[in-house]
C-alpha positions in Angstrom: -37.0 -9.6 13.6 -35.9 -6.3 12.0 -36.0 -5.6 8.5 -33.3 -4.1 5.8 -35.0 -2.3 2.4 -32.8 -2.2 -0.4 -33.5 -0.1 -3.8 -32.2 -1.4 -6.8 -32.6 0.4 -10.2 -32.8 -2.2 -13.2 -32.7 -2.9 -16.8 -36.3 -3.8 -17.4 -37.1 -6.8 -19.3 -39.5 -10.3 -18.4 -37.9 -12.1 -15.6 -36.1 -9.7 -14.1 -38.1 -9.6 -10.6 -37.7 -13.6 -11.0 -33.7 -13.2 -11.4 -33.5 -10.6 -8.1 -35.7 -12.8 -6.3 -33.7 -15.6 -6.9 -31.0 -14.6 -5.4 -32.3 -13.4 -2.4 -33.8 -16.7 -1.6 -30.9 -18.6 -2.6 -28.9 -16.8 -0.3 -31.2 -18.0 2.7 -33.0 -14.3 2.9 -36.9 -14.1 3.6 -38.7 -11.6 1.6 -41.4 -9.5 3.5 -42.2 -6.9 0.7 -41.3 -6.7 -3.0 -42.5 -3.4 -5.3 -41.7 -2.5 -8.5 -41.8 0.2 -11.1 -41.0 1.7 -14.0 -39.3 4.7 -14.5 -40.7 7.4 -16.8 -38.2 5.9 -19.5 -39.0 2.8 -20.0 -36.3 0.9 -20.0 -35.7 1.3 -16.3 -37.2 -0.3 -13.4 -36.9 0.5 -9.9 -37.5 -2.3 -7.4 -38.0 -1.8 -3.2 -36.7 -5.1 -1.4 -37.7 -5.3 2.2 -35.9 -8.7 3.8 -35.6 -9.8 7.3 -32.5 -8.7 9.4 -29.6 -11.0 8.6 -26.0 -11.1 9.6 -25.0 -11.7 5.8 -27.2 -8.7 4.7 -23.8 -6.7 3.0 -22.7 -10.3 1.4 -26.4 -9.9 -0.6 -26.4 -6.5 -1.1 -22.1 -7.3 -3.0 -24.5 -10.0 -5.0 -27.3 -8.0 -5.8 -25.2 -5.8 -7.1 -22.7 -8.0 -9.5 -26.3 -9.1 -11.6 -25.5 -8.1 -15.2 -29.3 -6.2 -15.0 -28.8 -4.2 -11.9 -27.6 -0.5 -12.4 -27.6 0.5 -9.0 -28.0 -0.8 -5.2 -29.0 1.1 -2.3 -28.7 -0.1 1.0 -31.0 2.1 3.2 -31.6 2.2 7.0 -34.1 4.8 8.8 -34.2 6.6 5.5 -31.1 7.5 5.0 -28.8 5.6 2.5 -26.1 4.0 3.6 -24.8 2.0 0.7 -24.4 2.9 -3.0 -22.9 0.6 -5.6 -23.6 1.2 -8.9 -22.2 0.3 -12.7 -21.0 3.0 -15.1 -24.4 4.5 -16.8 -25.0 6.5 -19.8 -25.8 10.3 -18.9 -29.4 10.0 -19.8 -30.4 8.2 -17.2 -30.8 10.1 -14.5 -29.5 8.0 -11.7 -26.7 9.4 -9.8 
């Protein structure tokens, strides 16, 4: 089956892969590949989903999205992104 990679920039803090995890599998998605870093800041992470093609893929991007630790999703698709939702963000940040 295909595969969808989202990017979602986080507040970084213990449990947060746990919490973005969850709800990918709790929404019935299968996780092929999971990487995350930090950003030069600290306080940042930035976390690469890959998850098997599904027809409710935009339903778990909307939910990935509405977690109180995620600045900003990106939905992308041959490279390109396709998707942006992200939260209001101090100017320091860096994240457009």
């Amino acid at each position: 089956m295909p595969a969808r990679t989202i990017e979602l920039f986080v507040n970084h803090h213990p449990g947060i892969v746990a919490q973005v995890a969850g709800v990918v599998f709790r929404r019935g998605f299968e996780l092929e590949a999971v990487d995350y870093t930090l950003t030069d800041r600290g306080r940042e992470g930035r976390m690469v989903l890959t998850v098997v093609e599904h027809r409710r893929f935009p339903h778990l991007v909307r939910d990935l999205a509405r977690l109180h630790d995620v600045r900003c999703v990106r939905e992308a698709a041959s490279g390109e992104v396709t998707q942006v939702t992200a939260r209001e963000m101090p100017d320091d940040t860096g994240i457009e």
